[in-house]
C-alpha positions as CSV (number, residue, x, y, z in Angstrom):
1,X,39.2,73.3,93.1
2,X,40.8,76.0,95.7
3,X,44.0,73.6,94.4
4,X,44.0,73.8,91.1
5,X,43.4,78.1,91.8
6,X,46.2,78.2,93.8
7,X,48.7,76.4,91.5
8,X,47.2,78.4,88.8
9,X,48.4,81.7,90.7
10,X,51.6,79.9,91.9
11,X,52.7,79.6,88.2
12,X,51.6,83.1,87.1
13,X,53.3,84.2,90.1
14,X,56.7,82.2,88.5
15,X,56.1,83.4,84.9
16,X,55.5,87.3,85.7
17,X,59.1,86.9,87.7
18,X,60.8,85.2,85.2
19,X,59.2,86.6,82.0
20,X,57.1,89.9,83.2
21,X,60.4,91.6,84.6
22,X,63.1,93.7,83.1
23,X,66.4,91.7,82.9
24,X,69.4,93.2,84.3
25,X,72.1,94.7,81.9
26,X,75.5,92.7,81.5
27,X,77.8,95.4,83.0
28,X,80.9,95.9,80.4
29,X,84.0,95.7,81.5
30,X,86.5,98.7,80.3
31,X,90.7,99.3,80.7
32,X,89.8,103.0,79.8
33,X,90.7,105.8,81.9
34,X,92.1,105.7,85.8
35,X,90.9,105.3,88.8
36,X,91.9,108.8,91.2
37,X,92.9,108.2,94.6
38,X,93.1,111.0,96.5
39,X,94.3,110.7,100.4
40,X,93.8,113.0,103.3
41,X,97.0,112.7,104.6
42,X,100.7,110.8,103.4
43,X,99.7,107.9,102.0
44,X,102.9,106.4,103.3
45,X,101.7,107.0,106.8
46,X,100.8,103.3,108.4
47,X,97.0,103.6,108.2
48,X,96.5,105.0,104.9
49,X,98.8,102.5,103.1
50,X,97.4,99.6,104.8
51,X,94.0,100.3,103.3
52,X,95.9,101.3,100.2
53,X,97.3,97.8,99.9
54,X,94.3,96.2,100.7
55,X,91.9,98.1,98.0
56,X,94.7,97.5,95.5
57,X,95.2,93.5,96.1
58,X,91.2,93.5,96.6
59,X,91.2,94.9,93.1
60,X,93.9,93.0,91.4
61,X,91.8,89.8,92.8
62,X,88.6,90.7,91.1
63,X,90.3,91.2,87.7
64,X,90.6,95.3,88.2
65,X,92.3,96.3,85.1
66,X,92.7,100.3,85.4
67,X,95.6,102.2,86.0
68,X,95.4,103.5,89.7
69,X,96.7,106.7,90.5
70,X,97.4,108.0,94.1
71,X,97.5,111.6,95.2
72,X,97.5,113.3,98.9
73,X,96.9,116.4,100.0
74,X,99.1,116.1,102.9
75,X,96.9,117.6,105.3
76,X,98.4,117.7,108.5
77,X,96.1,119.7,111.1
78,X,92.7,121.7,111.4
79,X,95.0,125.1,111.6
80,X,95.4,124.5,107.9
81,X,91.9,123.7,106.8
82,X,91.6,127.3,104.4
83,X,94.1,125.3,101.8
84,X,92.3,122.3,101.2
85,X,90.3,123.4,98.8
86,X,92.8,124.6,96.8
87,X,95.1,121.7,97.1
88,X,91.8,119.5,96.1
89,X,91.6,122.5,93.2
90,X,95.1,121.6,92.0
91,X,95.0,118.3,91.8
92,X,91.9,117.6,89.9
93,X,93.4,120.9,87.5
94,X,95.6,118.4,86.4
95,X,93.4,115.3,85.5
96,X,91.4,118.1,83.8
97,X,94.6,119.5,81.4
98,X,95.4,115.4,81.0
99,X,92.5,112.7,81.0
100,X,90.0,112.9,83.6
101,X,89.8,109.6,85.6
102,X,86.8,107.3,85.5
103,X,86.1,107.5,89.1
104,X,88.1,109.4,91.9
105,X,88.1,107.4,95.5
106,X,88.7,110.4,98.4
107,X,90.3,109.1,101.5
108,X,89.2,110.7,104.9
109,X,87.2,113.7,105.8
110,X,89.1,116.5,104.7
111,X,89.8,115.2,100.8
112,X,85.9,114.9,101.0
113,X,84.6,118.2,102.2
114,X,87.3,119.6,99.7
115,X,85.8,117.7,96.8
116,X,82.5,119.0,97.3
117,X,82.8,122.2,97.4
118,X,84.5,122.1,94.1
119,X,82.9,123.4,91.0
120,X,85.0,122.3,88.5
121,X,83.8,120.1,85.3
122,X,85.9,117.3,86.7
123,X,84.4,117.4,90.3
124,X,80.6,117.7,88.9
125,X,80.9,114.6,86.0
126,X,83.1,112.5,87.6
127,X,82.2,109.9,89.8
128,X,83.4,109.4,93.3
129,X,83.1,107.6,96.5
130,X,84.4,108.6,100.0
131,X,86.1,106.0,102.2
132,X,87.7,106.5,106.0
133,X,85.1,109.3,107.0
134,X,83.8,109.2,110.3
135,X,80.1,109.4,110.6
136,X,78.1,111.9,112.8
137,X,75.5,110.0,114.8
């Protein structure tokens, strides 16, 4: 008897998982709008276009079809830290006056804490990931 109870729950167990849940949604794959790099520092520095070239062919593999666009804000030392904001300002001014990009990828620290302390339409709606930051442990 403690069987037959026990297969009983087994198979509601099954049937609640493969019925009783939500299923997930097919995501939909789109060729509108660009994806927004912006870089730190020159992306034609050794570093940054390594990982550049890697996101890129890593992309192209996977069947990426969006335009990618690459922009740097050339930041060059700590001394200059009071522009980045407005360089960060600049560039996304223009993707605003254009067509805003479908997701803006900052590379390194400073293209990061520039980006968030934006308040622009573009910065706020847009979304974006951060790659090449060092975390604080």
């Amino acid at each position: 008897m403690k069987k037959v109870i026990m297969i009983y729950r087994f198979l509601l167990l099954v049937m609640l998982i493969t019925v009783g849940f939500p299923r997930p949604l097919k995501a939909e794959v789109t060729t509108d709008g660009t994806i927004l790099i912006i870089t730190s520092y020159n992306p034609e520095t050794r570093s940054i276009s390594d990982n550049l070239s890697a996101f890129m062919d890593e992309y192209k593999l996977r069947g990426g079809k969006r335009l990618i666009t690459i922009e740097s804000m050339n930041c060059k030392n700590l001394s200059e830290a009071h522009l980045w904001k407005e360089r960060m300002a600049s560039i996304l001014e223009k993707y605003e006056r254009t067509a805003a990009p479908s997701l803006i990828i900052l590379l390194g620290q400073e293209a990061w804490a520039s980006f968030i302390s934006q308040n622009s339409e573009i910065a706020k709606k847009t979304p974006a990931m951060c790659g090449m930051v060092r975390a604080q442990l």
